[in-house]
N, C-alpha and C positions, 0 to 999 in steps of 0.2 A: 495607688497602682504600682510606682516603682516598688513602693516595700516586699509588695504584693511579689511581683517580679523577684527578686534580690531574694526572697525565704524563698520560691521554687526553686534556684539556680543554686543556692546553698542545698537544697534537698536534693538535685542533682549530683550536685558532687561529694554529698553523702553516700549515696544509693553506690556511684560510681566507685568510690574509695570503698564499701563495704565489698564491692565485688571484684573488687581490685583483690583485694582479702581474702577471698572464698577463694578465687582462682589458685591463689598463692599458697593458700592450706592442701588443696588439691592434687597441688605440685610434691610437695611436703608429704602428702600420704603417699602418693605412688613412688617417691622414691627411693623405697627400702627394696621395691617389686622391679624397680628399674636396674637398681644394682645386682638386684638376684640375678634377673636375666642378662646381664651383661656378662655378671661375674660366672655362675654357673649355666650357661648357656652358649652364650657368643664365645666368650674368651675359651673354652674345650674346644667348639666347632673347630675356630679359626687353628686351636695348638692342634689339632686332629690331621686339617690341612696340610700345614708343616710338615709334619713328622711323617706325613705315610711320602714324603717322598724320597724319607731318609732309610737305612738300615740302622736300628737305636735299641739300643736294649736298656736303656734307661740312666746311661751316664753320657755326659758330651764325646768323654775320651772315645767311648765303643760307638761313634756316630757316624756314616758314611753315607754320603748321597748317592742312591741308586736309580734314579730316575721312576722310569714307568715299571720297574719291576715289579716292586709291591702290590699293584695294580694287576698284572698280565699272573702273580702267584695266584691272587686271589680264583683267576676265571679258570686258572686251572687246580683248583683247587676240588677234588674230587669230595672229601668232607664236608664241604662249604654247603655243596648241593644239597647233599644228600640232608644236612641240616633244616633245608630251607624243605624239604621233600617233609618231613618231619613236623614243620613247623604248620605247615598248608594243613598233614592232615589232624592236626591238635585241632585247627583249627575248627576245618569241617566236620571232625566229630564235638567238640564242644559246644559251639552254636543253637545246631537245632535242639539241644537239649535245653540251652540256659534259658534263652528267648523265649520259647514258649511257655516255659515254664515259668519266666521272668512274668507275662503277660497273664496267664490263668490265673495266677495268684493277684495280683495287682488289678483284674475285675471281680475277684471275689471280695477282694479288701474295700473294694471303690461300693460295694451295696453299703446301705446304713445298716452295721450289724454292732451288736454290742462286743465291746472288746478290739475295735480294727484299729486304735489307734496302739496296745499293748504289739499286736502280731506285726504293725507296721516296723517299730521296736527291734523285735525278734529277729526279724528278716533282716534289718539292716545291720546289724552286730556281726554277720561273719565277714563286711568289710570295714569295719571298725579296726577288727585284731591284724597284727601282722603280720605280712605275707608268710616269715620264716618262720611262726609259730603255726601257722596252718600246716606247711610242708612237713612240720616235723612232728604234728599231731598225724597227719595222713601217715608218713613213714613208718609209724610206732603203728596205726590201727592196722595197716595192712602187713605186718613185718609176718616172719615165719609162725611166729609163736602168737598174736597181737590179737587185738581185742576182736574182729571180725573172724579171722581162723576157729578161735573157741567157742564163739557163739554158735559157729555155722555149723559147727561140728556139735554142740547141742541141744540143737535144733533139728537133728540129722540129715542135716543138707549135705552136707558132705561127710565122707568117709574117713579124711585126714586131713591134715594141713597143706594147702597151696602158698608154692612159694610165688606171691603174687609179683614182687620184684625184682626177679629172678629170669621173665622172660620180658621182652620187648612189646607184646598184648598185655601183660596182666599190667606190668610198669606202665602203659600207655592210661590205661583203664583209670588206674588210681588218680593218676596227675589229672584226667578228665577231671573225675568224680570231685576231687578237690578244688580244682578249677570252679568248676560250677557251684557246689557250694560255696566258696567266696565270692563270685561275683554277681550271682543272679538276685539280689537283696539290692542293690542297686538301682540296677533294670527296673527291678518293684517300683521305686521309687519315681524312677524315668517313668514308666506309661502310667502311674499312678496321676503323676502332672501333665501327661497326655490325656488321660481321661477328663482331670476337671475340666478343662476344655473345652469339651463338649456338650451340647448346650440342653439340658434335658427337656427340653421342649420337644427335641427333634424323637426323644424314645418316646414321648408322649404322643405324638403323632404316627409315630410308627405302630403302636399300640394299640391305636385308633383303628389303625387301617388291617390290622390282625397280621401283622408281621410277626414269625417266630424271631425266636433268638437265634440264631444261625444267620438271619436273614438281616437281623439286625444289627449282628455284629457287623458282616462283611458290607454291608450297604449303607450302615452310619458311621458305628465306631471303627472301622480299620481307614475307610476312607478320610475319617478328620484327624485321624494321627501318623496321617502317612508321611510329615514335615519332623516330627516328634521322631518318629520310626526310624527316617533315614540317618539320623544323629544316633540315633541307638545302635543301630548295626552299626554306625560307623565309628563310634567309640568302642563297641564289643571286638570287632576288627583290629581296631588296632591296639587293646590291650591284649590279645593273643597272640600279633604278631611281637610285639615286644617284651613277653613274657619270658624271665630269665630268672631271677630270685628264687623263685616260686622251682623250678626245676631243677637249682643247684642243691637248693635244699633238701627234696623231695627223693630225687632218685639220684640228682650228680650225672644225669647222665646214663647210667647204668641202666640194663646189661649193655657194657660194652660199646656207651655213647651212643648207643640208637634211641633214646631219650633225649639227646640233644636237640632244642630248637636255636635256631640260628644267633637270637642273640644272648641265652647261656653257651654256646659255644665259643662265641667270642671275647665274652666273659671268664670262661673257664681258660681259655687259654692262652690270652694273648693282657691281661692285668696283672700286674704286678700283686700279688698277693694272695690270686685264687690259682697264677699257673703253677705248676711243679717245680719250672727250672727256669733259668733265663731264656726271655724269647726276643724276637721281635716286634716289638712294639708298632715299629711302626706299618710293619703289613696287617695288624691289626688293627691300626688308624687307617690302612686302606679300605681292610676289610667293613669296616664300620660306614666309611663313607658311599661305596658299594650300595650296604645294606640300605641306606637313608635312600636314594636314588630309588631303589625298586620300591620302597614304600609309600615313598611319593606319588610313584606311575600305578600303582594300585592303588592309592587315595582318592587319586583324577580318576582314574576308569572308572574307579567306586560311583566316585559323585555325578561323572558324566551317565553312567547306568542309574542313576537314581532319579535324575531329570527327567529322562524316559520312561521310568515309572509313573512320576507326578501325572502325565497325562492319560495313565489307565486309568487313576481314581478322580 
């Protein structure tokens, strides 16, 4: 009986000492993830903090504490707006295009058809490539001379060349178009894992009961991925709100910075390397901190309006 005893209490504090182990391994994998976010996360935050309350242009010598000004430039900051005006309607017009489009595709792909796992593939490849090879594949097809102008003229759609980046709508258009083509491969992906989900039993009974497809979308399938859904506009939201790369590349702005969304604007001009000239740094550590603020208050409103949703479906 004691032996008996004495192997459990050893095999106790085997079990115990292996998980002593796991935990410890644990520790050890997230810590490369832990220094990331410390290091490229936390620690910018915090130097962001600092400096928007200095006047800095990037050496100690040119550094002077300004207080709330940097802050009070910003609200008066008539470009700021108009960026963020910019930024809203990239938005609004990008969305209803991606989403649906993200969604049709991703229930055609979800039948058993031959070849869906190739076109799965396909779709996800234009967010594979990156961002700046898009902008500057978009820039070259829509340019004065570019591979759409010739075709269109071809085709006789049109009479001559439009300079499509050359006005404030045709530049709007392209950035869209490209827009969407990178990102809605994704989204595939996202209601694609919304779909499985769903339990085929319930189209099986639906079936039964001589429900059309219209009727079954919105009465099975929209309503059990409305948890999936809200995660998807709310990641499509917010990679439009913080869409900058993609716009420096594409048009820079142009014409005449009415291409600017808010945060390539603050990229373009207040970083060391993309602005023209020496600036202030740190009313662009204001301005950033600003931007984070309002993003937030439209993240809450987001999610608080989405709560409200859960109880239509």
């Amino acid at each position: 009986m004691r032996t008996a005893l004495k192997e459990n209490k050893k095999d106790r504090f085997k079990k115990t000492g292996f998980q002593k182990h796991t935990v410890s391994q644990c520790y050890v994998l997230l810590l490369p993830e832990i220094l990331g976010l410390l290091l490229f996360t936390l620690y910018p935050m915090l130097w962001a903090m600092k400096k928007s309350w200095f006047f800095y242009t990037g050496t100690k010598t040119m550094q002077k504490f300004v207080g709330w000004d940097n802050f009070i430039g910003v609200f008066k900051d008539t470009t700021y707006w108009t960026t963020w005006l910019t930024t809203l309607k990239f938005m609004v017009y990008k969305l209803p295009f991606e989403l649906p489009l993200a969604m049709v595709i991703a229930l055609m792909l979800n039948k058993k058809i031959k070849g869906s796992g190739f076109f799965r593939s396909v779709y996800y490849l234009p967010n594979v490539i990156s961002i700046a090879i898009i902008g500057l594949i978009f820039s070259n097809m829509f340019d004065y001379f570019g591979f759409i102008n010739a075709n269109l003229i071809k085709l006789g759609i049109i009479g001559s060349e439009i300079s499509w980046l050359s006005t404030t709508r045709g530049a709007m258009t392209v950035l869209i178009i490209g827009a969407v083509w990178n990102t809605f491969g994704v989204n595939v992906m996202y209601f694609l894992a919304a779909l499985s989900n769903v339990p085929e039993e319930m189209y099986e009974a639906a079936r039964l009961d001589g429900a059309g497809r219209f009727t079954v979308f919105f009465k099975i399938t929209l309503p059990m991925m409305a948890p999936v859904l809200q995660t998807i506009i709310l990641l499509a939201l917010n990679g439009s709100l913080h869409t900058s790369d993609y716009i420096l590349v594409t048009t820079n702005g142009a014409p005449g910075g009415t291409t600017f969304t808010v945060m390539s604007y603050i990229v373009n001009q207040f970083v060391p390397g993309f602005a023209s000239n020496s600036v202030n740094i740190g009313y662009g550590c204001a301005m950033s901190l600003i931007t984070s603020v309002f993003m937030c208050i439209f993240a809450i409103i987001y999610m608080k309006l989405s709560k409200r949703m859960e109880n239509v479906y």
